[in-house]
PDB file with one MODEL, atoms N, CA, C and O in Angstrom:
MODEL        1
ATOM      1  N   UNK A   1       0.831  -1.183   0.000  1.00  0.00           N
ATOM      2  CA  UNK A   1       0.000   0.000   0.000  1.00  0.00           C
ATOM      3  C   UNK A   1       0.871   1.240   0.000  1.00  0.00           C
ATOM      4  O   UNK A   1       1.862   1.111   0.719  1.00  0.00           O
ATOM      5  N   UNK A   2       0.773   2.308  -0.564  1.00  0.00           N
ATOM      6  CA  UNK A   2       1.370   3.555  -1.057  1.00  0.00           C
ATOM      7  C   UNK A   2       0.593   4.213   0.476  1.00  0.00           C
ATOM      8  O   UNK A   2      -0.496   4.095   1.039  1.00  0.00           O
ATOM      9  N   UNK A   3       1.660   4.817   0.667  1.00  0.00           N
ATOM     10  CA  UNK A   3       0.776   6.246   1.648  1.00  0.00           C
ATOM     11  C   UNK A   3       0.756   7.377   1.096  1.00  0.00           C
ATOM     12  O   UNK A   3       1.722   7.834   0.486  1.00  0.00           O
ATOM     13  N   UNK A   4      -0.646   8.129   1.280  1.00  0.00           N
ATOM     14  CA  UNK A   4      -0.778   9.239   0.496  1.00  0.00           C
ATOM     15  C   UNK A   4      -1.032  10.723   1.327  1.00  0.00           C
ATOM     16  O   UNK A   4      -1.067  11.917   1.032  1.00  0.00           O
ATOM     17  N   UNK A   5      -1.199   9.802   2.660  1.00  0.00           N
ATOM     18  CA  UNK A   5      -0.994  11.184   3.676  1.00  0.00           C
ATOM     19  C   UNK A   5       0.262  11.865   4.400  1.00  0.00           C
ATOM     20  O   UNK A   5       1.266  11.159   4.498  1.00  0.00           O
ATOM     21  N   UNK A   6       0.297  12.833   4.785  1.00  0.00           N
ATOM     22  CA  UNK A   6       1.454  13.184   5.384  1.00  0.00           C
ATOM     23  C   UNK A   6       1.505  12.159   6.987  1.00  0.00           C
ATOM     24  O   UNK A   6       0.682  11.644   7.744  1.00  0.00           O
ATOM     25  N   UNK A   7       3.133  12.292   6.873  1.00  0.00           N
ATOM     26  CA  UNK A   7       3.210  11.137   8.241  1.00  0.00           C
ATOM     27  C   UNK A   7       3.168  12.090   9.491  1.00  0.00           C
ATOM     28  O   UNK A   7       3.984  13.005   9.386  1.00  0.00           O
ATOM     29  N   UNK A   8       2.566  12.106  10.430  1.00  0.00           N
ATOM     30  CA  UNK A   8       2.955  13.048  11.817  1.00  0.00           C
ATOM     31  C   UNK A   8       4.196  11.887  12.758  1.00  0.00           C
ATOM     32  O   UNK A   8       3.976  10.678  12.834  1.00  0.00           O
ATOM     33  N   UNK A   9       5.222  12.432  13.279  1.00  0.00           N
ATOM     34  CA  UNK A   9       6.384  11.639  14.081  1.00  0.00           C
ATOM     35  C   UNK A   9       5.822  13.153  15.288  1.00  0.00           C
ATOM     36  O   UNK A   9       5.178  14.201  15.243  1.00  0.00           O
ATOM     37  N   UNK A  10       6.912  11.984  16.620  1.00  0.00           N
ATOM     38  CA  UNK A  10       6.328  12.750  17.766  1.00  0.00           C
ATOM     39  C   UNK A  10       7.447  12.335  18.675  1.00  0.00           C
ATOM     40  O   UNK A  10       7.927  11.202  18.723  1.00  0.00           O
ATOM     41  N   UNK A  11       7.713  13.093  19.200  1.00  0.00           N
ATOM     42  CA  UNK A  11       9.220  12.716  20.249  1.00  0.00           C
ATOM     43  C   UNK A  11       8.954  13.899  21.554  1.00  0.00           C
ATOM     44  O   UNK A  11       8.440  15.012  21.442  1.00  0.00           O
ATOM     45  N   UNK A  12       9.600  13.099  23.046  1.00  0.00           N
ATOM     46  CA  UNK A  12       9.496  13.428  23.769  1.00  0.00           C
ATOM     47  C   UNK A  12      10.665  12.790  24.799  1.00  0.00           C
ATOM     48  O   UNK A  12      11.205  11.700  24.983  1.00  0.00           O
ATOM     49  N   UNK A  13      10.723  14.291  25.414  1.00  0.00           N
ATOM     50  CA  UNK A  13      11.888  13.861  26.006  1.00  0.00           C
ATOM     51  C   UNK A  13      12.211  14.230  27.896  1.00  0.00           C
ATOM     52  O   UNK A  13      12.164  15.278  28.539  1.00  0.00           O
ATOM     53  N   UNK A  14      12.519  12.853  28.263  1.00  0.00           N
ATOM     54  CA  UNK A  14      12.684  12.503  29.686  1.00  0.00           C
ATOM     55  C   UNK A  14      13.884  12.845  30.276  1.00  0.00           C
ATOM     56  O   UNK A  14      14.942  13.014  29.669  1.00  0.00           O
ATOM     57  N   UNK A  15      13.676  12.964  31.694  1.00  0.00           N
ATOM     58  CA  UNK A  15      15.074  13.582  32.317  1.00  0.00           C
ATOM     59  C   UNK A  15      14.573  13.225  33.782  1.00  0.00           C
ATOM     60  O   UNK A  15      13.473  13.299  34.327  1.00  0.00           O
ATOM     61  N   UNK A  16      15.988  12.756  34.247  1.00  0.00           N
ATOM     62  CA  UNK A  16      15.850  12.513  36.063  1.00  0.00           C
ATOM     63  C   UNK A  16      15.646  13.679  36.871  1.00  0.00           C
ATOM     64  O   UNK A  16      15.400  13.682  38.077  1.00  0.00           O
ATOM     65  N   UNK A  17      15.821  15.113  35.770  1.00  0.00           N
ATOM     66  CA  UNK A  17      16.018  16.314  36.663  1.00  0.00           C
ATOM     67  C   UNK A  17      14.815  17.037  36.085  1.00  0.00           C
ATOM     68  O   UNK A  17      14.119  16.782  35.103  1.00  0.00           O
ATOM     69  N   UNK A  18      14.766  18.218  37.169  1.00  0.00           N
ATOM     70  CA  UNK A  18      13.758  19.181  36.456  1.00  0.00           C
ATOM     71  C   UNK A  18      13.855  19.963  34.939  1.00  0.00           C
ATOM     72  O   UNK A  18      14.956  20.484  34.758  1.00  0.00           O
ATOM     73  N   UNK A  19      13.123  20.087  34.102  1.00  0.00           N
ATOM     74  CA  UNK A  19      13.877  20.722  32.732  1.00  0.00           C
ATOM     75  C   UNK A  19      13.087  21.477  32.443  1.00  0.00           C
ATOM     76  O   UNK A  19      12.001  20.897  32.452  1.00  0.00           O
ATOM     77  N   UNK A  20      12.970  22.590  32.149  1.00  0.00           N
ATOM     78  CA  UNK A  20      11.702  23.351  31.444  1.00  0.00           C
ATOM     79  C   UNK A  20      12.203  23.134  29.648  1.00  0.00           C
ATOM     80  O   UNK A  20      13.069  23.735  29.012  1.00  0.00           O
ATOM     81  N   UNK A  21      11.376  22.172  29.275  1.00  0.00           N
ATOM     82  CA  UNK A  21      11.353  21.971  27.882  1.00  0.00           C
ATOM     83  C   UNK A  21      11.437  23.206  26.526  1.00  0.00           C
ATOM     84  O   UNK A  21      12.060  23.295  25.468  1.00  0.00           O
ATOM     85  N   UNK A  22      10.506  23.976  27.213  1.00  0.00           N
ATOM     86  CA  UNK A  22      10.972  25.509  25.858  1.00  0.00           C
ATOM     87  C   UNK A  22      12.289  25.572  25.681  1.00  0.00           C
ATOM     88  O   UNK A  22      12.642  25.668  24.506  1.00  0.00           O
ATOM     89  N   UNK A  23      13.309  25.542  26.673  1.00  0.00           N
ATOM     90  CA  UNK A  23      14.747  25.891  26.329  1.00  0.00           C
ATOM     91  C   UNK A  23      15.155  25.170  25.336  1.00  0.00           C
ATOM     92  O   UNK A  23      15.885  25.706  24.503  1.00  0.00           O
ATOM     93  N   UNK A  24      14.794  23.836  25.197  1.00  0.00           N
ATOM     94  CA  UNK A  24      15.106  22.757  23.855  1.00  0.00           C
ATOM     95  C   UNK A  24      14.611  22.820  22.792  1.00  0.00           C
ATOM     96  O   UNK A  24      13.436  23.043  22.500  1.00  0.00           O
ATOM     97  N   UNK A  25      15.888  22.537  21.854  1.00  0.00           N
ATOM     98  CA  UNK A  25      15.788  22.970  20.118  1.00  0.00           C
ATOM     99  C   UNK A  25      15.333  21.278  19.589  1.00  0.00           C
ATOM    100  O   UNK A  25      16.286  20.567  19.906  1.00  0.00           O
ATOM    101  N   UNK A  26      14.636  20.735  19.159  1.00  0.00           N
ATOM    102  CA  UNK A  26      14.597  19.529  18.767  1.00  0.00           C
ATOM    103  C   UNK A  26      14.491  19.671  17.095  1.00  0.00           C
ATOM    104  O   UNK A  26      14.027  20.661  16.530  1.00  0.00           O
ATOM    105  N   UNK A  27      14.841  18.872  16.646  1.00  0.00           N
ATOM    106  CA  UNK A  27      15.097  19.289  14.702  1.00  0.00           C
ATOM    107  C   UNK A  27      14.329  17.594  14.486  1.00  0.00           C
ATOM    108  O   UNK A  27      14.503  16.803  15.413  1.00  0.00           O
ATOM    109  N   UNK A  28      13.653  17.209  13.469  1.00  0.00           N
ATOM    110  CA  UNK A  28      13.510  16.279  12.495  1.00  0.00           C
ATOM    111  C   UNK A  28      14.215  16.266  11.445  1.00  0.00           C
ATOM    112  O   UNK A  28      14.187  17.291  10.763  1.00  0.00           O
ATOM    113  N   UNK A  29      15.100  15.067  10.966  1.00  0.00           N
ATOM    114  CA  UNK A  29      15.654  15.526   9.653  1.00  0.00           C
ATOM    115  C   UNK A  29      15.540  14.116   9.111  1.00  0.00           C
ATOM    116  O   UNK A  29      15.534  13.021   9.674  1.00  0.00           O
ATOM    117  N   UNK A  30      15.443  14.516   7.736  1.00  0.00           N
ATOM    118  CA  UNK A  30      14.812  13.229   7.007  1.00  0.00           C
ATOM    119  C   UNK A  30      15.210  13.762   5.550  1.00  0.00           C
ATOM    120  O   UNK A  30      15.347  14.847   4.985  1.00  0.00           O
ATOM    121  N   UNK A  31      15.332  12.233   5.217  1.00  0.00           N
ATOM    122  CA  UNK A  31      16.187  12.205   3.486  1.00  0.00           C
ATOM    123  C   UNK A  31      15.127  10.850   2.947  1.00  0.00           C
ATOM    124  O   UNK A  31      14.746   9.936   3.679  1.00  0.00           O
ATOM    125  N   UNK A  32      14.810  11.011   1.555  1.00  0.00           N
ATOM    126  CA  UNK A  32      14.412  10.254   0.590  1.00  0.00           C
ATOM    127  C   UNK A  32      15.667   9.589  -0.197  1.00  0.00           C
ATOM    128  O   UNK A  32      15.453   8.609  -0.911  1.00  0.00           O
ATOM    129  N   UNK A  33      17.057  10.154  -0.060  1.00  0.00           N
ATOM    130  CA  UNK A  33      18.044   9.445  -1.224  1.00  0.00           C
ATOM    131  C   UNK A  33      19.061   9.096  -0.394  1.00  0.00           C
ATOM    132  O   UNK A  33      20.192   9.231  -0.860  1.00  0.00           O
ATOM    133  N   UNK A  34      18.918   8.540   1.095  1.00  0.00           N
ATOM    134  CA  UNK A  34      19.809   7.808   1.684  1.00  0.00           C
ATOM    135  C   UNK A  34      21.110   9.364   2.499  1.00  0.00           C
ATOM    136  O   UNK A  34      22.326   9.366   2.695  1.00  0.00           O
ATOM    137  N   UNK A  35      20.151  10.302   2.709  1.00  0.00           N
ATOM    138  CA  UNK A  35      21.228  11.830   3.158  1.00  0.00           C
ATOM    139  C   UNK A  35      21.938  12.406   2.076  1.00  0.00           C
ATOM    140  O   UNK A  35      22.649  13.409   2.137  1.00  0.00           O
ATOM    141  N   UNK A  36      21.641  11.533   0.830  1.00  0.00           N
ATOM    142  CA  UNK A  36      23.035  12.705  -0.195  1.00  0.00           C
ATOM    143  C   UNK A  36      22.718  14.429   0.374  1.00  0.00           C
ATOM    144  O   UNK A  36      23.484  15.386   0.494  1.00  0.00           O
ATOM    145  N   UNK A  37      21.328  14.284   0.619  1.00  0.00           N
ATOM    146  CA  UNK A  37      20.320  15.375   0.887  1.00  0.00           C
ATOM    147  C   UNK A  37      19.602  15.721   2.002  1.00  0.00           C
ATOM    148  O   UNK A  37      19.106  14.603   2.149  1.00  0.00           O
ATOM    149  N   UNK A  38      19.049  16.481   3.087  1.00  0.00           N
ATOM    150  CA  UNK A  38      18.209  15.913   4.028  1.00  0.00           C
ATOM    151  C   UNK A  38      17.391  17.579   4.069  1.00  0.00           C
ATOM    152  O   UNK A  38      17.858  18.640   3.654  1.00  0.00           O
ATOM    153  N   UNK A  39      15.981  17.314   4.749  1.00  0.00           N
ATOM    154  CA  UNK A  39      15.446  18.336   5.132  1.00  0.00           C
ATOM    155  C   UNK A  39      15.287  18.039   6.627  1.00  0.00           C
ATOM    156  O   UNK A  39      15.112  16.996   7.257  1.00  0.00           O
ATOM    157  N   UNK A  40      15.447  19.712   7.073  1.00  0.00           N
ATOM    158  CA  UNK A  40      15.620  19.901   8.813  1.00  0.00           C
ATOM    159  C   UNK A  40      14.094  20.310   8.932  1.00  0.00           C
ATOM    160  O   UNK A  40      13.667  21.126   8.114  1.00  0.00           O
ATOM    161  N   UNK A  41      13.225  19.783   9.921  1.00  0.00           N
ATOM    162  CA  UNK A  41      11.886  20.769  10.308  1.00  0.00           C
ATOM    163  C   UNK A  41      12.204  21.036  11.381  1.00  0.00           C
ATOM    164  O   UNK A  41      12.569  19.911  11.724  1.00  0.00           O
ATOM    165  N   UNK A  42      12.414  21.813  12.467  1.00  0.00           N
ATOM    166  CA  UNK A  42      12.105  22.397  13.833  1.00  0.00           C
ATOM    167  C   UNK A  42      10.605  21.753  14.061  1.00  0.00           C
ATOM    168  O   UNK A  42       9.515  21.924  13.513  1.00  0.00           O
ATOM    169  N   UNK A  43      11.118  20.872  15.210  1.00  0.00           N
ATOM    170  CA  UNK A  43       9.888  20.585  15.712  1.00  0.00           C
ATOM    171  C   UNK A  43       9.041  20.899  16.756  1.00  0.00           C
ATOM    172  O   UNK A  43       9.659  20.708  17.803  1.00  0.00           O
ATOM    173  N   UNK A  44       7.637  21.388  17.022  1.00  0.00           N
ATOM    174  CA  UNK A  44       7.057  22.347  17.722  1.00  0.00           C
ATOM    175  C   UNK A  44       6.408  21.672  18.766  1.00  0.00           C
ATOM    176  O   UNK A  44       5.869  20.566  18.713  1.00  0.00           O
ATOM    177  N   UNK A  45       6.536  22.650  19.988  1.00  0.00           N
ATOM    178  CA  UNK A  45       6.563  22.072  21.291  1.00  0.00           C
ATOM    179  C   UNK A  45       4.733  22.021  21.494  1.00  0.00           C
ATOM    180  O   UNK A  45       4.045  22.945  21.058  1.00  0.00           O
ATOM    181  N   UNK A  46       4.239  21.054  22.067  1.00  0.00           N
ATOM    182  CA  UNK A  46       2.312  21.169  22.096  1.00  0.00           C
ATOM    183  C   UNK A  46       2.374  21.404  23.830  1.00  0.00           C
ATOM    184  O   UNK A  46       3.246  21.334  24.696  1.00  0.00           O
ATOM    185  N   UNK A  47       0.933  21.717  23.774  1.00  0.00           N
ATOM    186  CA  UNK A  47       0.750  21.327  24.993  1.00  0.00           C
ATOM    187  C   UNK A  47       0.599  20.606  26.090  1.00  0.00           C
ATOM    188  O   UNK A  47       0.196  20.939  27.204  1.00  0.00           O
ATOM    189  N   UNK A  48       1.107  19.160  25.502  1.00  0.00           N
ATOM    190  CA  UNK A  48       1.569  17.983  26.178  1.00  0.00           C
ATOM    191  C   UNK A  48       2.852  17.626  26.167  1.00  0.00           C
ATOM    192  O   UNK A  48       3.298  16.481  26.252  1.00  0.00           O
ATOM    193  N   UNK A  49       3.418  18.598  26.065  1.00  0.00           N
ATOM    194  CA  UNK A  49       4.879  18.712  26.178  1.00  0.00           C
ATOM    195  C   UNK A  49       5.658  17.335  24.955  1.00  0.00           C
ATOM    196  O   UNK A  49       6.702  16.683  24.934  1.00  0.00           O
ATOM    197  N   UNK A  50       4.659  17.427  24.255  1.00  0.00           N
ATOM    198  CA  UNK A  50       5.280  16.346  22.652  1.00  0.00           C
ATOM    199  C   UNK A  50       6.043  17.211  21.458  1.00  0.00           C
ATOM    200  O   UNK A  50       5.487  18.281  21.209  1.00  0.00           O
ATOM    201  N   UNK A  51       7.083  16.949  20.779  1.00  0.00           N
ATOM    202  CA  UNK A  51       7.247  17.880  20.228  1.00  0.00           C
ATOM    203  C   UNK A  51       7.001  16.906  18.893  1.00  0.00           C
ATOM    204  O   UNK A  51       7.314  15.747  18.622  1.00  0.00           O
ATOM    205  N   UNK A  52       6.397  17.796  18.313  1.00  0.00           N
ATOM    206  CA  UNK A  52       5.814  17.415  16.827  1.00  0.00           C
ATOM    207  C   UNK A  52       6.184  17.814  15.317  1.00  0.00           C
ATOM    208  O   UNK A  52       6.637  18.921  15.029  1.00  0.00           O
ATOM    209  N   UNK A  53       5.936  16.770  14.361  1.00  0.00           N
ATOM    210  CA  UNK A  53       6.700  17.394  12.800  1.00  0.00           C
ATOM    211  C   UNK A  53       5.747  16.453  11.813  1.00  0.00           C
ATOM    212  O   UNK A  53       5.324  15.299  11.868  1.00  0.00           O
ATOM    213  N   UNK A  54       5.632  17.598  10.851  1.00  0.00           N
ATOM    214  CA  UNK A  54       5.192  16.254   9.825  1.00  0.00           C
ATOM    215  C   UNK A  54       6.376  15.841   8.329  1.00  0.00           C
ATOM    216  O   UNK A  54       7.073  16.611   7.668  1.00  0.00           O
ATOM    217  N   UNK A  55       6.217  14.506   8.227  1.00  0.00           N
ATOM    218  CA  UNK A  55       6.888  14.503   6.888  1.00  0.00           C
ATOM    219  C   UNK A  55       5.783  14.747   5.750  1.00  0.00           C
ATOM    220  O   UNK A  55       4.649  14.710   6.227  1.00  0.00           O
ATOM    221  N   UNK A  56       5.814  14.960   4.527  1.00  0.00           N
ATOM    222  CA  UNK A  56       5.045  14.846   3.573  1.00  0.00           C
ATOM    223  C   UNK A  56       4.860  13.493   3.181  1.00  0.00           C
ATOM    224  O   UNK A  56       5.757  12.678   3.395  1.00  0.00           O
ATOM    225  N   UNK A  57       3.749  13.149   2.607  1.00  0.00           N
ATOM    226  CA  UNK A  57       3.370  11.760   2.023  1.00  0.00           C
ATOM    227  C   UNK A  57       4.300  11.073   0.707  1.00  0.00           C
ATOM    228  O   UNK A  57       4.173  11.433  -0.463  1.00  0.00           O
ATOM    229  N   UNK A  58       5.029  10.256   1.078  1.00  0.00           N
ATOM    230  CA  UNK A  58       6.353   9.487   0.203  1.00  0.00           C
ATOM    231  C   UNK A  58       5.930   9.619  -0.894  1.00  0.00           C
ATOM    232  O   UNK A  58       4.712   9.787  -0.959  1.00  0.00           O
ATOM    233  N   UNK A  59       6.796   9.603  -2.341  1.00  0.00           N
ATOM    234  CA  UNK A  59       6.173   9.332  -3.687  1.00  0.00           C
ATOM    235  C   UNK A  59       6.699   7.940  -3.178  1.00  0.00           C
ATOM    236  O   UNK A  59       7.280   7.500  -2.186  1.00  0.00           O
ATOM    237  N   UNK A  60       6.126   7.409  -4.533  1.00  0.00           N
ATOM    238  CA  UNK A  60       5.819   5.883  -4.537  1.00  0.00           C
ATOM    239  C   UNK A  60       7.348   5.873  -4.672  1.00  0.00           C
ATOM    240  O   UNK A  60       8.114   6.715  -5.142  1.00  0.00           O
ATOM    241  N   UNK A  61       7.645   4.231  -3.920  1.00  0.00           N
ATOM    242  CA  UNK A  61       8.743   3.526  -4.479  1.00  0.00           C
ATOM    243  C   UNK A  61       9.870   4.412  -3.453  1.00  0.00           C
ATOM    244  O   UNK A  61      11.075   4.223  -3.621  1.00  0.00           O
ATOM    245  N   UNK A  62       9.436   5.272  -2.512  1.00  0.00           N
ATOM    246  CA  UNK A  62      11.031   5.606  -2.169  1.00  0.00           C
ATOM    247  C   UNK A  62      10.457   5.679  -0.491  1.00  0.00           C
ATOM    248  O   UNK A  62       9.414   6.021   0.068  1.00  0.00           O
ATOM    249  N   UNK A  63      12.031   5.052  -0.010  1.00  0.00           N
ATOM    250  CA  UNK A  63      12.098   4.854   1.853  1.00  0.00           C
ATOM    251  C   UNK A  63      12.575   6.287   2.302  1.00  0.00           C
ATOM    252  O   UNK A  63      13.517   6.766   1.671  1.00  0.00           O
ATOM    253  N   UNK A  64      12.150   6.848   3.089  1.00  0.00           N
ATOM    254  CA  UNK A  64      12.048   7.605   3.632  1.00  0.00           C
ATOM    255  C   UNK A  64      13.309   7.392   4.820  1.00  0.00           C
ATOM    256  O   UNK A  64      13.244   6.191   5.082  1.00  0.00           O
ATOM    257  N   UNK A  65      14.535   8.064   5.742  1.00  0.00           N
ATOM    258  CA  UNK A  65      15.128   7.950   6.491  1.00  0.00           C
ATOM    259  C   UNK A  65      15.086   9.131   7.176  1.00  0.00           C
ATOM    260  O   UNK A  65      14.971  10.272   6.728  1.00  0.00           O
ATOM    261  N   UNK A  66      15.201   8.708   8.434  1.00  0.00           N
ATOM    262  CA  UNK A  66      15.069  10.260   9.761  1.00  0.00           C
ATOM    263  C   UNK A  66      15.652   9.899  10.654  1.00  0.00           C
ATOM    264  O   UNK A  66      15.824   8.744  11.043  1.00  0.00           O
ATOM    265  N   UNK A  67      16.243  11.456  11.330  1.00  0.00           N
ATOM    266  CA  UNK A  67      16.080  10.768  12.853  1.00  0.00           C
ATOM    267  C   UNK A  67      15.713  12.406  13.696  1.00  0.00           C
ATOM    268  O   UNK A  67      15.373  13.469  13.177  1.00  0.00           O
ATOM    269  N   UNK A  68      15.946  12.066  15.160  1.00  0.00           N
ATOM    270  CA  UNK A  68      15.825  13.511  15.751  1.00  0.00           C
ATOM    271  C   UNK A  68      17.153  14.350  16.340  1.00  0.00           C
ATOM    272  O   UNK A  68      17.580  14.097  17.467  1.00  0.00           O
ATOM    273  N   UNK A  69      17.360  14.691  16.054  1.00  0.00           N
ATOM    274  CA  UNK A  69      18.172  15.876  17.199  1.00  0.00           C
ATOM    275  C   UNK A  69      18.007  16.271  18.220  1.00  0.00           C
ATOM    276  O   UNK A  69      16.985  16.950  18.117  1.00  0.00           O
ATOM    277  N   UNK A  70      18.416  16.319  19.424  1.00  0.00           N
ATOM    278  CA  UNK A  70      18.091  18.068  20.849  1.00  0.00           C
ATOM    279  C   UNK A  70      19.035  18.217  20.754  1.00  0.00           C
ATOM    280  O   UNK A  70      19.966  17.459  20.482  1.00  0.00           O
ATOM    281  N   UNK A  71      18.949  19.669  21.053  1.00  0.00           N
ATOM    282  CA  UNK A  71      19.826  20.098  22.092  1.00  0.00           C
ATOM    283  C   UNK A  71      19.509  21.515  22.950  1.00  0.00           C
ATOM    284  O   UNK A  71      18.893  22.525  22.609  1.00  0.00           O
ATOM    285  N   UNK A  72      20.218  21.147  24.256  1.00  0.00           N
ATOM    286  CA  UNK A  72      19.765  21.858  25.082  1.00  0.00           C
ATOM    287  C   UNK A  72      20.236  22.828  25.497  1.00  0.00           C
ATOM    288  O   UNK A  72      21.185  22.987  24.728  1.00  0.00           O
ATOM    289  N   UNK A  73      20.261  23.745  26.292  1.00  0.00           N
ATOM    290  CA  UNK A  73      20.603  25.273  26.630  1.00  0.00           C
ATOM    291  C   UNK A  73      21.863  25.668  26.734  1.00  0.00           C
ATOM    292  O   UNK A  73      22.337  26.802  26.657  1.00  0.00           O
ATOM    293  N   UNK A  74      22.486  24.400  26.958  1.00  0.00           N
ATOM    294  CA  UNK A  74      23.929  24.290  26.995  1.00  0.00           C
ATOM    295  C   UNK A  74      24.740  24.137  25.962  1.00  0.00           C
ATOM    296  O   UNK A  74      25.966  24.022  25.992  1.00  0.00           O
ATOM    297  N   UNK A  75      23.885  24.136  24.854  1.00  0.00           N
ATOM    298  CA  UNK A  75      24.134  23.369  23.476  1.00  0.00           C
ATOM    299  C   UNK A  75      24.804  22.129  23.323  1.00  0.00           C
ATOM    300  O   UNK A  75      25.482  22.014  22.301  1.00  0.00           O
ATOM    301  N   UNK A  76      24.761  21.125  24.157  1.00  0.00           N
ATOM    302  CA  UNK A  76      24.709  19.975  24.450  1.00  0.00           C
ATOM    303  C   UNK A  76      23.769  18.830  23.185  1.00  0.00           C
ATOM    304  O   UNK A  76      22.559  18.934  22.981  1.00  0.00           O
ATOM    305  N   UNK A  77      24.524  17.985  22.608  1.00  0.00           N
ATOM    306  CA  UNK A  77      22.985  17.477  21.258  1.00  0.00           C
ATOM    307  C   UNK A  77      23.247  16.013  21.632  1.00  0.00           C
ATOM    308  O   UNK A  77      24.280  15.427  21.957  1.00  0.00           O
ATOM    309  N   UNK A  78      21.890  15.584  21.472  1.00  0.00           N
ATOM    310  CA  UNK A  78      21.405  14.255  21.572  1.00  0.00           C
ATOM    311  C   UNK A  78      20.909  13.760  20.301  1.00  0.00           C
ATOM    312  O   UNK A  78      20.042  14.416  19.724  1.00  0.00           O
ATOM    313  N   UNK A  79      21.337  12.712  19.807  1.00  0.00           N
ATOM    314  CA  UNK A  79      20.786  12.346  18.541  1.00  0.00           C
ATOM    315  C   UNK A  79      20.388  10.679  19.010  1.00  0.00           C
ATOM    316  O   UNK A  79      20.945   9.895  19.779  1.00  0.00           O
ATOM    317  N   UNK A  80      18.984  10.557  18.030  1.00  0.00           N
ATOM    318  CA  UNK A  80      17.967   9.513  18.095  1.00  0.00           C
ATOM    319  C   UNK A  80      17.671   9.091  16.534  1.00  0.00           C
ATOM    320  O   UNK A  80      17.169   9.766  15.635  1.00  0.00           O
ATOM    321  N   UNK A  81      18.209   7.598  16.526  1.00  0.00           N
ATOM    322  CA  UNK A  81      18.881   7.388  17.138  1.00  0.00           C
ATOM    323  C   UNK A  81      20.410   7.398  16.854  1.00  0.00           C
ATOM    324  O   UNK A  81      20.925   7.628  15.760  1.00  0.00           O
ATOM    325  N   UNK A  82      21.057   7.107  18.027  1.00  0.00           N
ATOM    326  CA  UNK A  82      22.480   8.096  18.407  1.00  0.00           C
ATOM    327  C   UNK A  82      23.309   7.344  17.032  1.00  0.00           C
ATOM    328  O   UNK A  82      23.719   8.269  16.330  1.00  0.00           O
ATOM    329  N   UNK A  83      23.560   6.454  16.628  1.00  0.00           N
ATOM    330  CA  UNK A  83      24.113   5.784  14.982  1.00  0.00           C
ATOM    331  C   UNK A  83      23.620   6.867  13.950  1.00  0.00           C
ATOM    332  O   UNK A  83      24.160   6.845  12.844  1.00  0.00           O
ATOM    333  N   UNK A  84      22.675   7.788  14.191  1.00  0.00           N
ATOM    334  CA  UNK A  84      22.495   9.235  13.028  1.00  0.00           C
ATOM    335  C   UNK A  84      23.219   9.341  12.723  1.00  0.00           C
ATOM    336  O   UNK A  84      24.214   9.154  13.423  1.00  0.00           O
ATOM    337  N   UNK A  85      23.300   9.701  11.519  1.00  0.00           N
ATOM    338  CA  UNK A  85      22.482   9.779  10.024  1.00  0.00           C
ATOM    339  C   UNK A  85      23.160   8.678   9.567  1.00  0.00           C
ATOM    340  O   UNK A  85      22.702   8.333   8.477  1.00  0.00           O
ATOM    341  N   UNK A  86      24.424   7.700  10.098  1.00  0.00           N
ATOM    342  CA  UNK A  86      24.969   6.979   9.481  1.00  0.00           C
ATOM    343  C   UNK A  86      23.761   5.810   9.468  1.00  0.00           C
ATOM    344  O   UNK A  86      23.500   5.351   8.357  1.00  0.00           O
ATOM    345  N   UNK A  87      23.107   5.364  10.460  1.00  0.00           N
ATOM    346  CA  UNK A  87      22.055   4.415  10.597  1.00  0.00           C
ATOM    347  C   UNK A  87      21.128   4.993  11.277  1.00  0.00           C
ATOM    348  O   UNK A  87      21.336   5.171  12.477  1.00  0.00           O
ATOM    349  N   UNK A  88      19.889   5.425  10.694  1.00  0.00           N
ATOM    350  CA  UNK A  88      18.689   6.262  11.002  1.00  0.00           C
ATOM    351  C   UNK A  88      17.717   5.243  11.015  1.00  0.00           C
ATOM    352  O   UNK A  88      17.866   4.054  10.735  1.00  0.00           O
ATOM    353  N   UNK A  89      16.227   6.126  11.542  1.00  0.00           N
ATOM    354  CA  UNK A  89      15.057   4.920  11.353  1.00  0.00           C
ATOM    355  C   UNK A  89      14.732   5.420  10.068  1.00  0.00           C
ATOM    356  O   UNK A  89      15.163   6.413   9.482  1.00  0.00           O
ATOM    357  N   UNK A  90      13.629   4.291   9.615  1.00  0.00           N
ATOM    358  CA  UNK A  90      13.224   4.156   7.942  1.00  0.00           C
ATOM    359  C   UNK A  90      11.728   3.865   8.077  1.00  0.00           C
ATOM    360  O   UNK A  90      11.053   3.211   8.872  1.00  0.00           O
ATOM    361  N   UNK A  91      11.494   4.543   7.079  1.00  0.00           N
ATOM    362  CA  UNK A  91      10.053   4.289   6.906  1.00  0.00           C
ATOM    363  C   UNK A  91      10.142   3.819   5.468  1.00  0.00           C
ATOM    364  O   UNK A  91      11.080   4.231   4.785  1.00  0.00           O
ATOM    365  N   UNK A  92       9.161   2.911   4.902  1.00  0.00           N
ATOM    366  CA  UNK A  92       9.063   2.191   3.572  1.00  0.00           C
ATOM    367  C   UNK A  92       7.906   2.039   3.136  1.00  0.00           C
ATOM    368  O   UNK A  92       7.721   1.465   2.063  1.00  0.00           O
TER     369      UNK A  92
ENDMDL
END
């Protein structure tokens, strides 16, 4: 089956300490040709403290690869998962 809608991804992020989440930059980045290329979305904080992005709906025939970024006030970056961009998740 082809998907013809846009995909919504959703990431959220845990900590042993107190964090006020606005301070964090979280990015989506995602490639159709394996990264020769990638697009960054800034992903936007809700009111359930989820931060949210959409991809657009795949043309046919091509896998989709992403992953996420933070980083935090410290400019400190976390990548998900951490094998980015060399081994990302895939959508197909």
């Amino acid at each position: 089956d082809q998907i013809s809608l846009p995909i919504d991804l959703r990431a959220n992020i845990v900590s042993d300490t107190a964090i006020n989440l606005r301070n964090f930059r979280i990015e989506l980045r995602y490639s159709d040709n394996n990264f020769m290329s990638e697009t960054v979305i800034p992903m936007t904080l809700d009111a359930r403290n989820n931060f949210n992005a959409q991809i657009p709906a795949p043309n046919a025939n091509k896998t989709f690869r992403y992953y996420f970024i933070a980083r935090d006030p410290n400019g400190r970056e976390i990548r998900l998962p951490s094998s980015a961009p060399r081994i990302p998740f895939g959508l197909v």
